[in-house]
MMTF fields as JSON, N, C-alpha, C and O atoms, coordinates in Angstrom:
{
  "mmtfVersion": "1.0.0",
  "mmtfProducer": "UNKNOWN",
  "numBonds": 239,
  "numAtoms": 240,
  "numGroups": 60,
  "numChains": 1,
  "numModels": 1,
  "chainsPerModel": [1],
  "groupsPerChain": [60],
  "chainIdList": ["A"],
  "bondAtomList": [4, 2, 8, 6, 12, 10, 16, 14, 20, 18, 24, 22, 28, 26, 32, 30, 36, 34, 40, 38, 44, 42, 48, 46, 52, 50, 56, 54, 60, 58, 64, 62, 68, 66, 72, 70, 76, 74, 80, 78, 84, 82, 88, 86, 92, 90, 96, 94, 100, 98, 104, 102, 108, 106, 112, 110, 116, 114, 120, 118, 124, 122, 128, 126, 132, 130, 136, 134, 140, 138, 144, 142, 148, 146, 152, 150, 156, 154, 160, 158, 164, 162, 168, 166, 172, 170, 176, 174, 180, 178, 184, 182, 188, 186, 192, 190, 196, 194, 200, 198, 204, 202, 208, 206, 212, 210, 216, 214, 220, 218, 224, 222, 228, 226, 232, 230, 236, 234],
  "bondOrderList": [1, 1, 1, 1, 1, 1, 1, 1, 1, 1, 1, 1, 1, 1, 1, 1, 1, 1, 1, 1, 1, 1, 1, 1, 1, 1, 1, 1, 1, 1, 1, 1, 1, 1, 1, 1, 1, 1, 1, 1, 1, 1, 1, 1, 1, 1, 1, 1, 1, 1, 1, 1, 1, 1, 1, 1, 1, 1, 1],
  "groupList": [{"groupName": "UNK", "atomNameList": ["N", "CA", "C", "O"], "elementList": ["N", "C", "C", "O"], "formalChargeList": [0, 0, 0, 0], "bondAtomList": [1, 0, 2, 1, 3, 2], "bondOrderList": [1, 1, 2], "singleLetterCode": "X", "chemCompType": "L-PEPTIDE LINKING"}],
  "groupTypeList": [0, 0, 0, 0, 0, 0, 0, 0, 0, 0, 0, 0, 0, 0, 0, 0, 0, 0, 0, 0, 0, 0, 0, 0, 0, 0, 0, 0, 0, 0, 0, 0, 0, 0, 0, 0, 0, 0, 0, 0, 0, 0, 0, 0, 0, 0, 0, 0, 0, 0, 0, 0, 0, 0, 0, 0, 0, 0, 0, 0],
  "groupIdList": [1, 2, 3, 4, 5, 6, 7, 8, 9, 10, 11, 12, 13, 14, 15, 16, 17, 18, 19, 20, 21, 22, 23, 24, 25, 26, 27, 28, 29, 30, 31, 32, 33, 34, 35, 36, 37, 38, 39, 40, 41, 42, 43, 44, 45, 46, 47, 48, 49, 50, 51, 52, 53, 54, 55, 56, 57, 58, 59, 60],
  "secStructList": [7, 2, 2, 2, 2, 2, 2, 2, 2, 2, 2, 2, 2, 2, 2, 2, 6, 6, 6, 6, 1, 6, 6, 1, 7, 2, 2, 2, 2, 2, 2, 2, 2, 2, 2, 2, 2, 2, 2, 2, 2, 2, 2, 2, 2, 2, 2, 2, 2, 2, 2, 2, 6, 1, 7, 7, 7, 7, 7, 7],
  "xCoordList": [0.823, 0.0, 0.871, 0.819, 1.899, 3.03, 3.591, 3.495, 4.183, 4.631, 3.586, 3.896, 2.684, 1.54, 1.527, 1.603, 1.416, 1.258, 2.403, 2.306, 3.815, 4.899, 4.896, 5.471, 4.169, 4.153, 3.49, 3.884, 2.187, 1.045, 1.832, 1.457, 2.661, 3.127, 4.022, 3.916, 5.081, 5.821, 5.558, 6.205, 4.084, 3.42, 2.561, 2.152, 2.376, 1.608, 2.357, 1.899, 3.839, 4.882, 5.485, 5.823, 5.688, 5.933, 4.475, 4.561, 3.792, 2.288, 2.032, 1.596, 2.336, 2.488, 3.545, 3.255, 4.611, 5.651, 5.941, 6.899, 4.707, 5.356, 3.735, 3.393, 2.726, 1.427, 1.671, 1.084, 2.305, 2.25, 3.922, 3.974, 4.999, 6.613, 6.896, 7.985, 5.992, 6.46, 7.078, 7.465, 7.4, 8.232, 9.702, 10.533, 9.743, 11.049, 12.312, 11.773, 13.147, 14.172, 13.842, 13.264, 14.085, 14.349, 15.325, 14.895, 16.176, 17.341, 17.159, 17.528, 16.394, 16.28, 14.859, 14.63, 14.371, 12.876, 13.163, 12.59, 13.812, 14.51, 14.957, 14.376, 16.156, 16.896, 15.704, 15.644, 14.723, 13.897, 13.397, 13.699, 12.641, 12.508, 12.394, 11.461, 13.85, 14.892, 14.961, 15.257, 14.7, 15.246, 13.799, 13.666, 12.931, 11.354, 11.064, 10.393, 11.323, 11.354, 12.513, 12.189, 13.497, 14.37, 14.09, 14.206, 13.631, 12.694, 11.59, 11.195, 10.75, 9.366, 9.934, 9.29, 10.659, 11.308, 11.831, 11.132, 12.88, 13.323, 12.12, 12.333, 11.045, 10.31, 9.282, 8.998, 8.988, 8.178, 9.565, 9.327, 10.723, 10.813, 11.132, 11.183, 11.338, 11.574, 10.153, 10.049, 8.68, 7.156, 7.697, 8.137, 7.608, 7.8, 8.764, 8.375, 9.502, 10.595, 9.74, 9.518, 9.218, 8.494, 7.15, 6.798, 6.509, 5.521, 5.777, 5.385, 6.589, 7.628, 7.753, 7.538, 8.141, 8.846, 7.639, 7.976, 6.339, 5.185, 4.869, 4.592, 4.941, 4.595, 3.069, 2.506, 2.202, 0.547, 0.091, -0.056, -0.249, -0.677, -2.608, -3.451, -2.343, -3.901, -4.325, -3.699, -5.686, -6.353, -7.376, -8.074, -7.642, -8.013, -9.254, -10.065],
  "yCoordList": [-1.197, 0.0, 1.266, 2.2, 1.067, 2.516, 2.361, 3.392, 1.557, 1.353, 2.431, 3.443, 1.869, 2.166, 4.033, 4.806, 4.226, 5.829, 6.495, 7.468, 5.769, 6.446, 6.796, 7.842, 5.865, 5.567, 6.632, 7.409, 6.913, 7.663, 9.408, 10.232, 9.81, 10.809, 11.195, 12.317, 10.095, 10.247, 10.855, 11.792, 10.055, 10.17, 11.724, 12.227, 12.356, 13.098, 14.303, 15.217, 14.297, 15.148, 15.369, 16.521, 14.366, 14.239, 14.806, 15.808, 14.808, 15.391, 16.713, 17.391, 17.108, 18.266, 19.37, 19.966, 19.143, 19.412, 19.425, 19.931, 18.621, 18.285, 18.926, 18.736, 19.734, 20.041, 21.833, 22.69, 22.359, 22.959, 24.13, 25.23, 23.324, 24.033, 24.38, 24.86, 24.137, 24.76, 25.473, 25.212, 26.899, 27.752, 27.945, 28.82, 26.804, 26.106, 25.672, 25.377, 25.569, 24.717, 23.572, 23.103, 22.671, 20.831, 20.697, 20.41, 20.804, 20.485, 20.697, 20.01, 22.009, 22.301, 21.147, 20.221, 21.558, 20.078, 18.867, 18.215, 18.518, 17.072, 17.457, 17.515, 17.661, 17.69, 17.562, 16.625, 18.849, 18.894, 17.771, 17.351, 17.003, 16.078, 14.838, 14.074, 14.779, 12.987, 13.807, 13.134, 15.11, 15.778, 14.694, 13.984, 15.375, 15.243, 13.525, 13.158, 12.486, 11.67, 10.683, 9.617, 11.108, 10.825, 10.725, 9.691, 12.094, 12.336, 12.001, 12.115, 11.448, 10.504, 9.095, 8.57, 8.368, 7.232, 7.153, 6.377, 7.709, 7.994, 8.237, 7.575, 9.018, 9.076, 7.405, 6.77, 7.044, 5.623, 4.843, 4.51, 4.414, 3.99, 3.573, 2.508, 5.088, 5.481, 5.113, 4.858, 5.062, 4.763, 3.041, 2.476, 2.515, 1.426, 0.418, -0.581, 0.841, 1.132, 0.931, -0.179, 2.085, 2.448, 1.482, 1.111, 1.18, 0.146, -1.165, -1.618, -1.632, -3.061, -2.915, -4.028, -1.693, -2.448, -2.26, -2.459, -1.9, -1.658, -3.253, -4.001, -3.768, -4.71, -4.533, -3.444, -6.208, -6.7, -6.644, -7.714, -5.816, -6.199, -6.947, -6.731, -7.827, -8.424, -7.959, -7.542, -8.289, -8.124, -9.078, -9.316, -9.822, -11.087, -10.687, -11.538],
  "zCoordList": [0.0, 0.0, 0.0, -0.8, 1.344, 0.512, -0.494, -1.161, -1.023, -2.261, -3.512, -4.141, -3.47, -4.027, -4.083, -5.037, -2.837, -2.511, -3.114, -3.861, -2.658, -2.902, -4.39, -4.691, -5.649, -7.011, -7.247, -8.117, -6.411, -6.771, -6.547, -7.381, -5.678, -5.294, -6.505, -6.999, -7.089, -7.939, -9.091, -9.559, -9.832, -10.938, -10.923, -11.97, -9.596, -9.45, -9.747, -10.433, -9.077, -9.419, -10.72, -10.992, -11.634, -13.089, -13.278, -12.569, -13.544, -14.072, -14.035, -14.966, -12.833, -12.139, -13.573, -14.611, -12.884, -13.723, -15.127, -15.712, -15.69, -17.297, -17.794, -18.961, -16.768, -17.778, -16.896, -17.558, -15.771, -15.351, -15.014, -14.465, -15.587, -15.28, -17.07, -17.383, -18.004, -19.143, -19.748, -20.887, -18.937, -19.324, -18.795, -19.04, -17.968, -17.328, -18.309, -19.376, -18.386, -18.705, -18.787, -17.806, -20.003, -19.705, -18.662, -17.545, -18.769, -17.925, -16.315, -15.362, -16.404, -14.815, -14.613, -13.834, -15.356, -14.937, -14.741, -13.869, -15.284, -15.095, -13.538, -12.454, -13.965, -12.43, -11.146, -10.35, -11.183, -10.359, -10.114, -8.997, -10.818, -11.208, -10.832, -10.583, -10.845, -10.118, -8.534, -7.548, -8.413, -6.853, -5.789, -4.792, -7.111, -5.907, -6.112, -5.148, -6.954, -6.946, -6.012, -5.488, -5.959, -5.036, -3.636, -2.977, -3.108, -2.027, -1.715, -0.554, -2.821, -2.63, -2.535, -1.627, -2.927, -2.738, -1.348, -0.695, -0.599, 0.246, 1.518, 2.534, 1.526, 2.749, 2.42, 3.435, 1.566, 1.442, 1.821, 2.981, 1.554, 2.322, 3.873, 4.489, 4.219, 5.869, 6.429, 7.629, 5.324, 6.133, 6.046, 7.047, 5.022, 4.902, 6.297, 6.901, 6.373, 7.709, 8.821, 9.304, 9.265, 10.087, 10.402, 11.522, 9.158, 9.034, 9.752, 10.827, 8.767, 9.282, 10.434, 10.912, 11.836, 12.757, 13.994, 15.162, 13.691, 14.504, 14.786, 13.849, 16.307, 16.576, 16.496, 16.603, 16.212, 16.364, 17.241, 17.832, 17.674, 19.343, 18.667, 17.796, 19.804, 19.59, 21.285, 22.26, 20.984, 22.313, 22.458, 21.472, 23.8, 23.544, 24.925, 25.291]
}
């Protein structure tokens, strides 16, 4: 499911950027780019992380 989100954040940022930074530079868009994708990768997997080490508690 983060996986998922992290994809959805990524795609949202390329979208963003490629219908809305038009009068930008390629070069600087790119860069930007791999910056904010880098950083969406990086916090999914610090949740992911974070996910993983939450013990089950049951209650009986």
């Amino acid at each position: 499911m983060l996986k998922v989100t992290a994809a959805l954040i990524i795609l949202g940022s390329f979208t963003y950027y490629v219908l809305f930074q038009g009068e930008e530079k390629r070069e600087s868009r790119t860069s930007r780019l791999l910056k904010e994708a880098e950083q969406s990768i990086a916090s999914a997997e610090t949740s992911v992380n974070k996910a993983n080490s939450i013990v089950a508690v049951s209650y009986k």
